[in-house]
LOKOLTI-198834 format. One line per field, with one value per residue: residue number from 1; residue in one letter; x, y, z of N, C-alpha, C, O, CB in turn. Coordinates in steps of 0.1 Angstrom, whole numbers, plus 5000, padded with zeros to 4 digits. Each point is the difference from the previous one (the first is absolute). Glycine has a CB too. Example, Ala and Ser with C-alpha at 12.3 -4.5 7.8 and 13.67 -1.06 7.14 Angstrom:
REM LOKOLTI-198834
i	c(1,2)
aa	c(A,S)
nc1	c(5132,5015)
nc2	c(4943,5023)
nc3	c(5078,4981)
cac1	c(4991,5009)
cac2	c(5012,5011)
cac3	c(5000,5000)
cc1	c(5009,4992)
cc2	c(5012,5011)
cc3	c(5000,5008)
oc1	c(5010,5005)
oc2	c(5000,5011)
oc3	c(5007,5001)
cbc1	c(4971,5007)
cbc2	c(4988,4983)
cbc3	c(5005,4977)
This chain:
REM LOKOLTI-198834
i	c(1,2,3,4,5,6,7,8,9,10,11,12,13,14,15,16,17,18,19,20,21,22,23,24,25,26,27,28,29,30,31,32,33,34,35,36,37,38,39,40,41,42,43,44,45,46,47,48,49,50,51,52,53,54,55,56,57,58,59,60,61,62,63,64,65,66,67,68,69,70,71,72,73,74,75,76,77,78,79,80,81,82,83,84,85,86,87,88,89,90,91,92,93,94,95,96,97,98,99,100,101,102,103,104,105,106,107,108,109,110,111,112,113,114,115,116,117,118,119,120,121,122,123,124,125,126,127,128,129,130,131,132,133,134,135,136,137,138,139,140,141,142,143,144,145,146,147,148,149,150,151,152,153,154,155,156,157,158,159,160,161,162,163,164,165,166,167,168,169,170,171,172,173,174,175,176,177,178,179,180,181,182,183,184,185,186,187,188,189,190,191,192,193,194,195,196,197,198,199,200,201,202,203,204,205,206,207,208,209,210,211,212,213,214,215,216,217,218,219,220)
aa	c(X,X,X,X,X,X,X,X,X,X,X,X,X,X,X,X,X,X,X,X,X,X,X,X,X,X,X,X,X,X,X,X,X,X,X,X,X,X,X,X,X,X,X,X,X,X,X,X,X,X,X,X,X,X,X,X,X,X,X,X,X,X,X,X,X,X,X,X,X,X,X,X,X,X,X,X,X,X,X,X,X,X,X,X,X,X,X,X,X,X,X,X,X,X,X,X,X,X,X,X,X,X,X,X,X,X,X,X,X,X,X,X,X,X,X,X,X,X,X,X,X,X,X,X,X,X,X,X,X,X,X,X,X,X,X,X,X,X,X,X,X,X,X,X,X,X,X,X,X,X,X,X,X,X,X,X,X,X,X,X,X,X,X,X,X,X,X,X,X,X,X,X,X,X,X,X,X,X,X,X,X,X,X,X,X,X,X,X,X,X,X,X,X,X,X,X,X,X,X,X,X,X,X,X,X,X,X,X,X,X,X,X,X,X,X,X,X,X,X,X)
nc1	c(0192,5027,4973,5030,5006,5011,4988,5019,5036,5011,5001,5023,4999,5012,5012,5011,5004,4984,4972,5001,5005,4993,4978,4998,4986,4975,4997,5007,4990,4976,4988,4993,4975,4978,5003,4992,4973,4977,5013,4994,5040,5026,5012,5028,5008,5003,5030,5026,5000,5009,5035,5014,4995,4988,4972,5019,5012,4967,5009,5017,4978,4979,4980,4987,4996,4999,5013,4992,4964,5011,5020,4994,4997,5027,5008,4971,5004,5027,4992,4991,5022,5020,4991,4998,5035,5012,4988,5012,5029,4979,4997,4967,4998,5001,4977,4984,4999,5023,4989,4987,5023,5024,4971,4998,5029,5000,4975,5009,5038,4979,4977,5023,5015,4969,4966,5012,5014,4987,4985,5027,4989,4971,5009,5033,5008,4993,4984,5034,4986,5019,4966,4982,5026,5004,4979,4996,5029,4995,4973,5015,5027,4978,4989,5027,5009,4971,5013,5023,4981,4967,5014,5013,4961,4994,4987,4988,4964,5008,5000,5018,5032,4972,4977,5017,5015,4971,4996,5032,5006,4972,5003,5032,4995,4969,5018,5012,4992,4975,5019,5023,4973,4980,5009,5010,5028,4992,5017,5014,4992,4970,5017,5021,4971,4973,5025,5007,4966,4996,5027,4993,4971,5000,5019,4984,4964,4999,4990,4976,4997,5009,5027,4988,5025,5014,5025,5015,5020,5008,4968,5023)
nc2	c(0926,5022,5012,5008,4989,4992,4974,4990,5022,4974,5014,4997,4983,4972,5023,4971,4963,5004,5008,4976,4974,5017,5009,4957,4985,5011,4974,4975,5014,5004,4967,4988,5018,5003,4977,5008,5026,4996,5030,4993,4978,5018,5020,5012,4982,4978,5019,5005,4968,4991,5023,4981,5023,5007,5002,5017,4973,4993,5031,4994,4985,5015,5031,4973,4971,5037,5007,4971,5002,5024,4998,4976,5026,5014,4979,4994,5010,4987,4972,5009,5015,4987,4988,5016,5001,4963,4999,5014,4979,4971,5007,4999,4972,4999,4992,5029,4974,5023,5035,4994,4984,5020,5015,4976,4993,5036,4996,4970,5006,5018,4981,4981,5024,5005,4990,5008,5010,5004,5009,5020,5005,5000,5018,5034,5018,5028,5000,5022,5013,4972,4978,5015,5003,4964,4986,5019,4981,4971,5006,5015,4974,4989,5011,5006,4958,4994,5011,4964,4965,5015,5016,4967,4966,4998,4999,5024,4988,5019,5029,5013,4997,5015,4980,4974,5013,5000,4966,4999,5019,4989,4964,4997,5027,4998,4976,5002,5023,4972,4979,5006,5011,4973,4987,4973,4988,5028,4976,5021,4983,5008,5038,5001,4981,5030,5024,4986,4984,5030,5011,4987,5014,5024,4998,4972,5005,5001,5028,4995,4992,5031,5010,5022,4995,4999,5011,4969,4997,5027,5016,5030)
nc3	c(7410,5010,5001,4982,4973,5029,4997,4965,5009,5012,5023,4965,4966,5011,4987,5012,4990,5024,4989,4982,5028,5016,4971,4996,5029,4991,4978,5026,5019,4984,4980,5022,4998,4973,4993,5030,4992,4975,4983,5032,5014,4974,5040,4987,5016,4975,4985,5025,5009,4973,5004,5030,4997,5020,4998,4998,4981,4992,5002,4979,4972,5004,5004,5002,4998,4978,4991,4989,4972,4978,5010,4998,4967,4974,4992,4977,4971,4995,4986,4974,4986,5008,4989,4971,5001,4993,4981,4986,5006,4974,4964,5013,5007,4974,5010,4995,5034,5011,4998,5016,5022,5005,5008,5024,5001,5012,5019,5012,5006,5011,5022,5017,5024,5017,4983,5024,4982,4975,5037,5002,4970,4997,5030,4993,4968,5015,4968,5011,4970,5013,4998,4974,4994,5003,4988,4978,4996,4993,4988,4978,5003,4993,4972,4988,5005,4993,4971,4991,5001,4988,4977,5003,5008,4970,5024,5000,4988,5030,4970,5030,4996,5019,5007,5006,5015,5020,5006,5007,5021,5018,4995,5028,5024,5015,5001,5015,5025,5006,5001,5012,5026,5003,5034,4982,4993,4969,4993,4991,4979,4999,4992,4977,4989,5014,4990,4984,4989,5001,4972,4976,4990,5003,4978,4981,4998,4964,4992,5015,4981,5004,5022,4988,4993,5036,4991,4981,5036,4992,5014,5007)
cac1	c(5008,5002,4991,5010,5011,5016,4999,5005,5013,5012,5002,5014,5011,5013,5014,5005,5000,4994,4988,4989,4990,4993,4987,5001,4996,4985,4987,4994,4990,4992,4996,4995,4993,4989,4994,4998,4990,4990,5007,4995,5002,5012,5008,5011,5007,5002,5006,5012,5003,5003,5011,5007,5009,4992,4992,5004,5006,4989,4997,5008,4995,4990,4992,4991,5002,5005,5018,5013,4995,5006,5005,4998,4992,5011,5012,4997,4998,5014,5004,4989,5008,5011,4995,4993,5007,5007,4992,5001,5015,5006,4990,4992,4998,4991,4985,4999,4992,5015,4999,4990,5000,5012,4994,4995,5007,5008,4994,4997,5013,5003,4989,4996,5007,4993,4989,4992,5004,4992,4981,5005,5005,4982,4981,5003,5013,4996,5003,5005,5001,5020,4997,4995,5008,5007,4995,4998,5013,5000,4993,4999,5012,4997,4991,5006,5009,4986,4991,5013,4999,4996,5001,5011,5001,4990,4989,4993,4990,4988,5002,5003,5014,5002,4991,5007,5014,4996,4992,5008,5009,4993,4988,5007,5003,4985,5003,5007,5002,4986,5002,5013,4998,4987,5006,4998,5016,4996,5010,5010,5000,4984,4997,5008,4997,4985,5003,5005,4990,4984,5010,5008,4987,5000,5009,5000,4990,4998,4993,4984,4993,4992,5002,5004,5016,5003,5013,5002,5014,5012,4991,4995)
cac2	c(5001,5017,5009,5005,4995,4997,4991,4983,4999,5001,5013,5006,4993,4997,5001,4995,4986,5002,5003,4996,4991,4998,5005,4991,4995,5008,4999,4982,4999,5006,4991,4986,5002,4999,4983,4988,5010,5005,5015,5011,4997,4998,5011,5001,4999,4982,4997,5003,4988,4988,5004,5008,5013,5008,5009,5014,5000,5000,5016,5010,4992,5001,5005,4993,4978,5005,5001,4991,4991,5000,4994,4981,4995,5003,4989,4992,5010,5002,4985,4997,5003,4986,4988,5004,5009,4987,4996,5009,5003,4983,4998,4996,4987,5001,5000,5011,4993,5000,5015,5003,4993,5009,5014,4996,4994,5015,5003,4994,5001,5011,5001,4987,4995,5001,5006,5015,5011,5009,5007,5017,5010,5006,5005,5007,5008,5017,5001,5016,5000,4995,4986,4999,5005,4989,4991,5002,5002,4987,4996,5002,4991,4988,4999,5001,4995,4989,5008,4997,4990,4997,5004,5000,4983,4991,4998,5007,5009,5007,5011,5012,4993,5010,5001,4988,5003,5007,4986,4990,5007,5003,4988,4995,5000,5002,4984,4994,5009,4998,4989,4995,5010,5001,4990,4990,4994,4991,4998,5006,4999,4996,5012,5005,4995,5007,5011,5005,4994,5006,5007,4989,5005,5010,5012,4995,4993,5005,5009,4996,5007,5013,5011,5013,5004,5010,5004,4984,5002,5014,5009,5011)
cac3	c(4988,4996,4994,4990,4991,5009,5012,4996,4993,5010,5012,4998,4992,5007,4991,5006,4997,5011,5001,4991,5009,5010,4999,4993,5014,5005,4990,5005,5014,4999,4992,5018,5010,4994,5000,5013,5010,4993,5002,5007,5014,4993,5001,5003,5014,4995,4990,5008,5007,4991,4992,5008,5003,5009,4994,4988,4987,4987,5000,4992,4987,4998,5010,5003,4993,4988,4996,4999,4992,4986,4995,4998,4995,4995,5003,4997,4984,4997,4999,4986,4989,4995,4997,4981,4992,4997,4988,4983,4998,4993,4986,5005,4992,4994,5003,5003,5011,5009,5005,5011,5008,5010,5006,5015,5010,5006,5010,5011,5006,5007,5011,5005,5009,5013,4999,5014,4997,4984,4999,5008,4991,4989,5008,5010,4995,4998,4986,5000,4984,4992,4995,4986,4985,5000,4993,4984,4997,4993,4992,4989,4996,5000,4987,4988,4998,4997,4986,4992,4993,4993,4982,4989,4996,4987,5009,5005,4989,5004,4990,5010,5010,5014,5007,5005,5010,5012,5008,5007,5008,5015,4998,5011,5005,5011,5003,5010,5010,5011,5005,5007,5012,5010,5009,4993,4988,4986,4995,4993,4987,4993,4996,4988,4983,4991,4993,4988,4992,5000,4992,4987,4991,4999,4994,4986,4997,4989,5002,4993,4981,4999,5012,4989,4998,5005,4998,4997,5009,4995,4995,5006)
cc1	c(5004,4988,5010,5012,5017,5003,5006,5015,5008,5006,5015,5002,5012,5006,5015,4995,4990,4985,4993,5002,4996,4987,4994,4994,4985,4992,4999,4995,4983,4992,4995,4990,4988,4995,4998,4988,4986,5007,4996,5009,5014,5009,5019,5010,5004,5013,5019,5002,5006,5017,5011,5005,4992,4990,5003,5008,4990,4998,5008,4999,4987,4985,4991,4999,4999,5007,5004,4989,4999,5004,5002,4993,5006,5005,4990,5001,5010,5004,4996,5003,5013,5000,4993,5009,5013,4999,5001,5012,5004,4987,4992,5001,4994,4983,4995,4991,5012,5005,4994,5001,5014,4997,4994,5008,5011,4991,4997,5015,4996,4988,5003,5007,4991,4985,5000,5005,5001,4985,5002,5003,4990,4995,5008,5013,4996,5002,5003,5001,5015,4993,4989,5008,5012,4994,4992,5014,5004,4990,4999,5014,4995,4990,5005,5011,4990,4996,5014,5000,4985,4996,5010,4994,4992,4992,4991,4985,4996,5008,5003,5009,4997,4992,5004,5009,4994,4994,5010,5007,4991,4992,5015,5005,4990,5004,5005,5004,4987,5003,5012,4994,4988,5001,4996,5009,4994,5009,5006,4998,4985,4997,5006,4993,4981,4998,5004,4991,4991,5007,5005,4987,4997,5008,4996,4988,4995,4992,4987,4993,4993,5000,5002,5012,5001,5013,5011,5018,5007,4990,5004,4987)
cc2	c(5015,5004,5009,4992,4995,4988,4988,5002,4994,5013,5003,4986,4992,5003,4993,4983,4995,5004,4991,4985,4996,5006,4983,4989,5005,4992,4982,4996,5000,4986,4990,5006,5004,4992,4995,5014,5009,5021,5002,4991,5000,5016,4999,4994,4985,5001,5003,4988,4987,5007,4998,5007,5003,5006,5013,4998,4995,5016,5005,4994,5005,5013,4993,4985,5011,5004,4985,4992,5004,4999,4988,5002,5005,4990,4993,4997,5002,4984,4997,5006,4996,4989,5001,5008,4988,4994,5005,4999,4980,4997,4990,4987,5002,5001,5012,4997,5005,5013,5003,4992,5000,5012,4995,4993,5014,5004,4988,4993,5008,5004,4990,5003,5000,5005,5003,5010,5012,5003,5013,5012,5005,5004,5014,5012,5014,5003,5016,4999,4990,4986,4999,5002,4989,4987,4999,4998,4984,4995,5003,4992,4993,4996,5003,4986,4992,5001,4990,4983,4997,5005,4993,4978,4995,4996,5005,4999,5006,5020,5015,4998,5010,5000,4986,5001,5004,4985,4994,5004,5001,4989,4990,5008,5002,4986,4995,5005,4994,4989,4995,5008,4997,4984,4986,5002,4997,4996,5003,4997,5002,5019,5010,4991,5005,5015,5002,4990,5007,5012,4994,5000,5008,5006,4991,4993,5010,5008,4998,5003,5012,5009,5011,4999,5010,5002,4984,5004,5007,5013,5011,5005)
cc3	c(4999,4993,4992,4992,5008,5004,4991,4992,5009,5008,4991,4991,5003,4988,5004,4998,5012,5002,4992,5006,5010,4995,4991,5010,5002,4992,5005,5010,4999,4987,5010,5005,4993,4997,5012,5003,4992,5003,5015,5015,4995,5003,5001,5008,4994,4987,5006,5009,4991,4992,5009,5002,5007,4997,4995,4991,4991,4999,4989,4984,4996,5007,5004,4992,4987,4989,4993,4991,4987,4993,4996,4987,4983,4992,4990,4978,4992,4990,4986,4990,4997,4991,4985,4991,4995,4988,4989,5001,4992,4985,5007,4999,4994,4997,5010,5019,5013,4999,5011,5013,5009,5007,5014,5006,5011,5010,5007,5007,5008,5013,5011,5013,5014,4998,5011,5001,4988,5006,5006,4988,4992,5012,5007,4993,4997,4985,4999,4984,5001,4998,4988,4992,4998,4991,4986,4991,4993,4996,4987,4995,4994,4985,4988,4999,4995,4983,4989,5000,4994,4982,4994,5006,4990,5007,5005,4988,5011,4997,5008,5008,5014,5008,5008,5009,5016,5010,5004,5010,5015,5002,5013,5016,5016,5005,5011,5015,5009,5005,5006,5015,5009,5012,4993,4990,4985,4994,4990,4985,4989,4999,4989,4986,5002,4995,4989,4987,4996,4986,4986,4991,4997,4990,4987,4993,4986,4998,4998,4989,5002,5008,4990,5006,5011,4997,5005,5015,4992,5000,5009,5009)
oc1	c(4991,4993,4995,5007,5010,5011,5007,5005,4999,4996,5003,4994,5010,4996,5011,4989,4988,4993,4990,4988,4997,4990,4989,4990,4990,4991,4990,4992,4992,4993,4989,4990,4990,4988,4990,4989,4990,5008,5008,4999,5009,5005,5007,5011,5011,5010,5009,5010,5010,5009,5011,5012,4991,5001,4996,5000,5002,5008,4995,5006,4998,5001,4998,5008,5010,5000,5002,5006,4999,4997,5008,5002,4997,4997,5003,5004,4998,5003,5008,4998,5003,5006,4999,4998,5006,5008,5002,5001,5009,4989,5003,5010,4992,4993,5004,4997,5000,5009,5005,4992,5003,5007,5004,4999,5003,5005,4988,5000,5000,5000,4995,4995,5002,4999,5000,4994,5003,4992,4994,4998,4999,4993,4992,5006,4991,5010,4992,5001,4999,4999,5002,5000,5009,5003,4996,4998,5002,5003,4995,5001,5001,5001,4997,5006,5002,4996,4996,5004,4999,4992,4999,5007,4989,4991,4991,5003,4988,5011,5002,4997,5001,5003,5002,4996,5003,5005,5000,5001,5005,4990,4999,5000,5004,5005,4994,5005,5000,5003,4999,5000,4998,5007,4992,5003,4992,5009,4998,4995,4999,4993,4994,4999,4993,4991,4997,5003,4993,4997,5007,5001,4998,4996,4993,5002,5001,4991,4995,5000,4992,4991,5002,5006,4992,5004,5001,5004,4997,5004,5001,5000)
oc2	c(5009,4991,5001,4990,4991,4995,4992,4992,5005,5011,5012,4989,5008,4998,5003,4998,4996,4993,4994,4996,4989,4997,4997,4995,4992,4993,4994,4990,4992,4992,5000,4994,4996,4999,4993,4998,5005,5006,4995,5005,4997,5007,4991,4999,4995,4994,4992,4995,4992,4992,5002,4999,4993,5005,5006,5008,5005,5005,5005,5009,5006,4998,5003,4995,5003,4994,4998,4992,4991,4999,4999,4992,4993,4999,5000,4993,5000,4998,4996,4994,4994,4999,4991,5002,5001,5000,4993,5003,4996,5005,4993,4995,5009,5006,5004,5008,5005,5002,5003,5004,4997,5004,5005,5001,5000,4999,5003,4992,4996,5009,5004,4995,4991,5012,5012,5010,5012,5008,5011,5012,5011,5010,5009,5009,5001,4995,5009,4991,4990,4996,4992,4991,5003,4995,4991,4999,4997,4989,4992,4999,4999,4991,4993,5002,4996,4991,4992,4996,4989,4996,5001,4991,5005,5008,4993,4997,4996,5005,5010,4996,4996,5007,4999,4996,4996,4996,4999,4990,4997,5001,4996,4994,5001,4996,4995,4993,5000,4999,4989,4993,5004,4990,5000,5010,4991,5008,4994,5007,5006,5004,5009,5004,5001,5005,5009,5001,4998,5001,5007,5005,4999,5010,5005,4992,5012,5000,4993,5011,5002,5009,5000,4995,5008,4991,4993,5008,5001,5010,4996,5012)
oc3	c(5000,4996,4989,5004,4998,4999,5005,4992,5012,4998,4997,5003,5001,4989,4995,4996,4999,5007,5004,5000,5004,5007,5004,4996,5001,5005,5004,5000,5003,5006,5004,4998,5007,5004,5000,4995,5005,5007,5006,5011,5008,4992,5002,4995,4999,5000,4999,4996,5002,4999,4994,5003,5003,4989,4990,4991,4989,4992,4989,4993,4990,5012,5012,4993,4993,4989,4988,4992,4991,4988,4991,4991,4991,4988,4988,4991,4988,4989,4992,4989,4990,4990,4992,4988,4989,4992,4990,4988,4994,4998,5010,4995,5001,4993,5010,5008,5012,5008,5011,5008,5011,5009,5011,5012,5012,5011,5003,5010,5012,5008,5011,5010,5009,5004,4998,5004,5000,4995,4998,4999,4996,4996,5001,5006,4991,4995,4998,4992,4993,4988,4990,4991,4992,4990,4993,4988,4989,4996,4992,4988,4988,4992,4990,4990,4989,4992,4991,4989,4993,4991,4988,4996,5002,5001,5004,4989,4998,5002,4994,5012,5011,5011,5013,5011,5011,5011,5012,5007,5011,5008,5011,5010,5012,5011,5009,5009,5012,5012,5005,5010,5011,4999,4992,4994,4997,5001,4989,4992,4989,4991,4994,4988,4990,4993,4992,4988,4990,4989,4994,4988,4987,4993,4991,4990,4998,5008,4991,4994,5009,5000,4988,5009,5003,4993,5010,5008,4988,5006,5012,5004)
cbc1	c(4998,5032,4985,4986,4975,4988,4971,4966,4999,5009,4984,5015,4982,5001,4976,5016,5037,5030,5014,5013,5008,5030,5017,5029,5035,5015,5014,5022,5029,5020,5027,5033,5029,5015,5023,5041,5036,4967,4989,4970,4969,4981,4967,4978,4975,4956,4966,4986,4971,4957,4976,4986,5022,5014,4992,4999,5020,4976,5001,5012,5015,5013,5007,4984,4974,4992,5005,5014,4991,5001,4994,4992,4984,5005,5011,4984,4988,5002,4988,4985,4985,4997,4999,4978,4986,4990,4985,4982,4998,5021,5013,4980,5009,5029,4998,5003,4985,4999,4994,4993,4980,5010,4988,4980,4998,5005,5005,4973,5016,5013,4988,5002,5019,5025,4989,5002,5005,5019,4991,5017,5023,4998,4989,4986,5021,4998,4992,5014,4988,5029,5003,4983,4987,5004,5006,4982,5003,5011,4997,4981,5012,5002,4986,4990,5018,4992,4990,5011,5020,5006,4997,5022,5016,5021,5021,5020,5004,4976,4980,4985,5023,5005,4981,5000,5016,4988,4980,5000,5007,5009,4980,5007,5013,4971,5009,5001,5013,4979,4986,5024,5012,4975,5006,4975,5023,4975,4996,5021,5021,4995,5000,5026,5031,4996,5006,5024,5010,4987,4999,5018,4997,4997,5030,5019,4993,5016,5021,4998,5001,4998,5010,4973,5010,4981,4991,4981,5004,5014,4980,5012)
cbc2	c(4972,5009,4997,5028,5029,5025,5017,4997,5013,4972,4979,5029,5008,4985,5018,5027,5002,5010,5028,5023,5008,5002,5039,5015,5010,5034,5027,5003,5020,5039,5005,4998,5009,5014,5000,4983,4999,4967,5017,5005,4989,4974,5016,5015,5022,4997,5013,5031,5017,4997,5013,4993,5015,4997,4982,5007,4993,4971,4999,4997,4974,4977,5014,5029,4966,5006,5020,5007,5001,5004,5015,4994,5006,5013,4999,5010,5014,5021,4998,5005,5022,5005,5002,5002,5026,4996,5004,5016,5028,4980,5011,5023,4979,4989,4970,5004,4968,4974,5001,5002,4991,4988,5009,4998,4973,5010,5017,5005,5001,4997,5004,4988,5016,4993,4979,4980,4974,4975,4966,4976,4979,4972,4960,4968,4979,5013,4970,5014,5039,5018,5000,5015,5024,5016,5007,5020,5024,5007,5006,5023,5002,5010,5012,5027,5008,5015,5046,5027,5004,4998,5022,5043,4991,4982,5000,5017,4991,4970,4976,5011,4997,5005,5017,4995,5015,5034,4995,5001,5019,5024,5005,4994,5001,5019,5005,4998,5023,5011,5010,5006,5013,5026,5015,4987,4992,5001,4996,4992,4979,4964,4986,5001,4970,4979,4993,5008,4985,4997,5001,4976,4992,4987,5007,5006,4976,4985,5018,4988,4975,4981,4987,5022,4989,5008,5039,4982,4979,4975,4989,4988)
cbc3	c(4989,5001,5030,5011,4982,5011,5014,5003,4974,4985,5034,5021,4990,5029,5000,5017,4990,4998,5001,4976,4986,5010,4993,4989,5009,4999,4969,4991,5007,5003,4976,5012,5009,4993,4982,5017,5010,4997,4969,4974,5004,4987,5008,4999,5024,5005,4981,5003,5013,4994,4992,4998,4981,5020,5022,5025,5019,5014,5036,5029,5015,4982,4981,5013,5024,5023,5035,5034,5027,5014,5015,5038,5034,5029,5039,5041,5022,5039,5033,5023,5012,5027,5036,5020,5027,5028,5023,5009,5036,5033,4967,5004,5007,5009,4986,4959,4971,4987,4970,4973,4973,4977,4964,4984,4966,4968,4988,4979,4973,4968,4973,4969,4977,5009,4986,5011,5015,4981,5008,5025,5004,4983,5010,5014,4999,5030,4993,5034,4997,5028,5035,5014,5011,5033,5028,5018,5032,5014,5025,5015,5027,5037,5022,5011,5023,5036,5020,5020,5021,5035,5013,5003,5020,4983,4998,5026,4981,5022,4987,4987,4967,4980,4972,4972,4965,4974,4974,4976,4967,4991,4951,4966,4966,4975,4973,4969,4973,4978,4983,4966,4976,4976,5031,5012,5025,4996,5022,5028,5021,5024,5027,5028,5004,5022,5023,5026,5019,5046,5028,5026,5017,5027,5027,5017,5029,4988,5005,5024,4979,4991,5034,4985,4969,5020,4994,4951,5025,4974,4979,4979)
């Protein structure tokens, strides 16, 4: 794995149509070949074979698989805020069951298409600052869109929107990243409805007698 910040940037930018799909070719090759081959056999030469171009035109994209797996991994992260940023642009559902059940069904849109290639991406993905400052980036999207339906729904009682938002955001998104990635098939649906059964309680179950007070929803 590079050892410098250099080694996981792209080498160059297409600015051009022509380039950008052929760098576009590289990342889908490269995706395949890490699912079929795993990382460590998930070399260059292969992913250039599967893209068909040449090894020195990968080079000129990329310096190393590195590089090309941050970027996937990027893309992938990218995909996932989209897909939440969509969401906030439409009114919610009413039920607050069918809130929460459009949040996991999002992250597991955004996991299912190739678990072998998400285990590559958890066990082998280099963690440069731009990709941390990324994934802090959309996480804090995600929690603050989270913090916003659990203040303004009736349904809600549980008395700490922010602590809550935080649990639901990394509860689905641990959730479903393990199990969709670890070897062995789970089923999708049986796994969105015990989430959001387990989530749906959590948020709207009644308060227990005699919890103490903490900072209610809206509170400072």
């Amino acid at each position: 794995m590079a050892s410098g910040r250099r080694g996981l940037r792209p080498r160059k930018q297409p600015r051009q149509a022509r380039a950008e799909l052929t760098r576009q070719r590289i990342l889908t090759a490269a995706a395949h070949v890490f699912a079929e081959y795993g990382y460590a056999a998930g070399t260059t030469n292969r992913i250039a074979e599967r893209a068909r171009v040449s090894i020195g035109s990968l080079y000129q994209y990329y310096p190393n698989k590195d590089a090309i797996l941050v970027e996937l991994i990027a893309r992938h992260l990218h995909a996932g805020a989209e897909a939440v940023s969509g969401r906030r642009d439409e009114e919610p559902p009413e039920s607050f069951e069918e809130i929460i059940r459009g949040l996991v069904r999002l992250a597991i849109d955004n996991h299912h298409d190739d678990p072998r290639l998400l285990r590559v991406m958890a066990e082998y993905g280099p963690r440069s600052p731009e990709l941390l400052t990324k994934v802090a980036g959309y996480e804090r999207e995600r929690i603050a869109y989270t913090r916003e339906l659990l203040e303004r729904h009736p349904e809600v009682t549980v008395e700490d929107t922010d602590v809550a938002a935080r649990l639901i955001v990394t509860t689905v998104e641990f959730a479903v990243h393990q199990l969709i990635a670890a070897p062995g098939s789970i089923d999708t649906t049986r796994l969105e409805n015990e989430l959001v059964a387990m989530l749906v309680r959590y948020v709207t179950a009644p308060p227990a007698a005699g919890a103490a007070e903490g900072p209610g929803r809206g509170d400072a």
